[in-house]
C-alpha positions in Angstrom: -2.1 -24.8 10.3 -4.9 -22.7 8.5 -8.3 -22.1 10.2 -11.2 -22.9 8.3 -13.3 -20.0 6.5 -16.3 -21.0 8.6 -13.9 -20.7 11.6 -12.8 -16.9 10.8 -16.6 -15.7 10.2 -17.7 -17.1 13.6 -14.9 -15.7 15.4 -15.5 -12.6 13.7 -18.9 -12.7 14.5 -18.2 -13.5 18.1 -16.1 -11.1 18.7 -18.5 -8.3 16.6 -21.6 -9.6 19.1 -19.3 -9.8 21.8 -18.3 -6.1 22.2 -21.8 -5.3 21.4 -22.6 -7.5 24.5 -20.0 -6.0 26.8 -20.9 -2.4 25.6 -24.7 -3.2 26.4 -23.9 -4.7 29.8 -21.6 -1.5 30.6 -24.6 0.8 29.5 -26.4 0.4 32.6 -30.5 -0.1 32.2 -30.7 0.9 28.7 -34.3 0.3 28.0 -35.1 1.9 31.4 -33.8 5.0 30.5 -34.9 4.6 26.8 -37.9 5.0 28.0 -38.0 7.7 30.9 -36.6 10.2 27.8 -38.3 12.2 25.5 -38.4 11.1 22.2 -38.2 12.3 18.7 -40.8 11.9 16.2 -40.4 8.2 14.7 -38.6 6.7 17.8 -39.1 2.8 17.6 -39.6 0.9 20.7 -37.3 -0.2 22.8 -37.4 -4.1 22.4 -36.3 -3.2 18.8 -32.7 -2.3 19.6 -31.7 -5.5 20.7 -32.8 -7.4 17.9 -31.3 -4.8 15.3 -28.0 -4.6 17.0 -27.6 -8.4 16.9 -28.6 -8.6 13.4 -26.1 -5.9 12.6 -23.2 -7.1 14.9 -23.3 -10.7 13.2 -23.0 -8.4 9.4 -20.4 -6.7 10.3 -18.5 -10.3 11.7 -19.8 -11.6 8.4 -18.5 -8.4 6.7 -14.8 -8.6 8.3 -14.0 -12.7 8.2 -14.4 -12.0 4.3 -12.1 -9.3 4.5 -9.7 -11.5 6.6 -10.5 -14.5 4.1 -9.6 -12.1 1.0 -6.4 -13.2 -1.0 -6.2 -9.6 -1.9 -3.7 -6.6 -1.4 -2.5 -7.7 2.5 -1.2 -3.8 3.2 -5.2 -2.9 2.4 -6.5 -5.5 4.0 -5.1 -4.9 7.4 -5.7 -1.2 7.1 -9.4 -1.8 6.5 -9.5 -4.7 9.5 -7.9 -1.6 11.3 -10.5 1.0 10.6 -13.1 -1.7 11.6 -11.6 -2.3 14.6 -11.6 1.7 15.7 -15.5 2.2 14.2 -16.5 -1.0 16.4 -14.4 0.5 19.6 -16.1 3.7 18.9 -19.8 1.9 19.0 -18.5 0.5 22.0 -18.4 3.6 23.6 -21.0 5.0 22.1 -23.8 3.3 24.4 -21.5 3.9 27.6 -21.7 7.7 27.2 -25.0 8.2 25.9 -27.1 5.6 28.2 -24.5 4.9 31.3 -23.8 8.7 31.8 -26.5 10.3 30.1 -24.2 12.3 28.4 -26.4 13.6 25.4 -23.7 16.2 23.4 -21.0 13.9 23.9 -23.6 11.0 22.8 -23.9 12.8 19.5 -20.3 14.0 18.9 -19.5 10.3 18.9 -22.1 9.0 16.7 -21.4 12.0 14.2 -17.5 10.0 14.6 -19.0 6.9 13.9 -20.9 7.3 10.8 -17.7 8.6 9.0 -15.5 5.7 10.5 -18.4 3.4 9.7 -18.8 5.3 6.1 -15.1 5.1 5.5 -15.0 1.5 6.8 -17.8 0.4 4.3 -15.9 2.1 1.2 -12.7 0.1 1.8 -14.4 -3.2 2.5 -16.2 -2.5 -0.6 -12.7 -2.1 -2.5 -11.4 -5.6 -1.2 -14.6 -7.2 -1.4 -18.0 -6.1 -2.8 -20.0 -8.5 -0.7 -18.0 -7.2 2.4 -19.1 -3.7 1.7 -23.2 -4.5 1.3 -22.8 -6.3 4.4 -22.5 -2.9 5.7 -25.3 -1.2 4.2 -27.4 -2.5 6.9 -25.3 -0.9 9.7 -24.9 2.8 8.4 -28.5 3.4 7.2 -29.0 2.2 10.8 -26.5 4.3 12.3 -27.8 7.0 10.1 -31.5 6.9 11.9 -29.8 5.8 15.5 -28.2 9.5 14.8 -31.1 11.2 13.6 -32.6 9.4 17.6 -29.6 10.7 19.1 -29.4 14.3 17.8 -33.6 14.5 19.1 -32.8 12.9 22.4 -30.1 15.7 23.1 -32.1 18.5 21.5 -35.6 17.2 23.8 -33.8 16.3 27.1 
């Protein structure tokens, strides 16, 4: 039995918003400590994050189903699913280390981590499927600034 397109992007996006979920709820108080911490110039307020993050989880789901969904090359389809799944483990952990333990150098050794995974992850979606790669513009310009706030929270605190 084959599952429905619709059916693979909403489990995609599930599980995307899902870890992002999980990560958020293992993070401790984030927007307490968000805001007990110095901050570098241009630092948005913290009842921004949520609503970005969601935004961006549901791309990246949206982003993935239509790599799943691609009749295209299987051997690079599955490598790219796999290099999705160790960026989004990676942003997992990312919030753990940087808000849960208030580890700041680690905090930024792991976003550095991400944005090539994230980098590399949008180039080979882009290969299978254009639309799959724009879907994660969004993300690594975001990721891009949520390093630039992660480099100035380590340097200020």
């Amino acid at each position: 039995m084959k599952i429905k397109p619709i059916w693979v992007i909403l489990i995609s996006v599930a599980i995307a918003e899902g870890v992002g979920f999980l990560s958020g709820l293992l993070s401790g108080n984030i927007g307490a400590v968000y805001q007990q911490l110095q901050q570098p110039p241009l630092a948005p307020p913290g009842w921004l994050f949520p609503i970005a993050w969601g935004i961006l989880y549901a791309l990246m789901g949206i982003a993935a189903g239509l790599i799943w969904l691609n009749n295209g090359d299987m051997l690079a389809r599955r490598n790219a699913l796999n290099l999705y799944a160790i960026q989004l483990f990676v942003n997992f952990t990312w919030s753990i280390i940087f808000f849960r333990f208030m580890a700041f150098g680690a905090g930024v050794a792991v976003v550095l981590l991400l944005d090539v995974l994230v980098l590399l992850t949008l180039l080979r979606f882009w290969k299978i499927s254009r639309p799959a790669g724009i879907l994660l513009i969004p993300y690594l310009l975001w990721l891009l600034y949520a390093t630039y706030l992660t480099i100035g929270i380590a340097v200020l605190n």
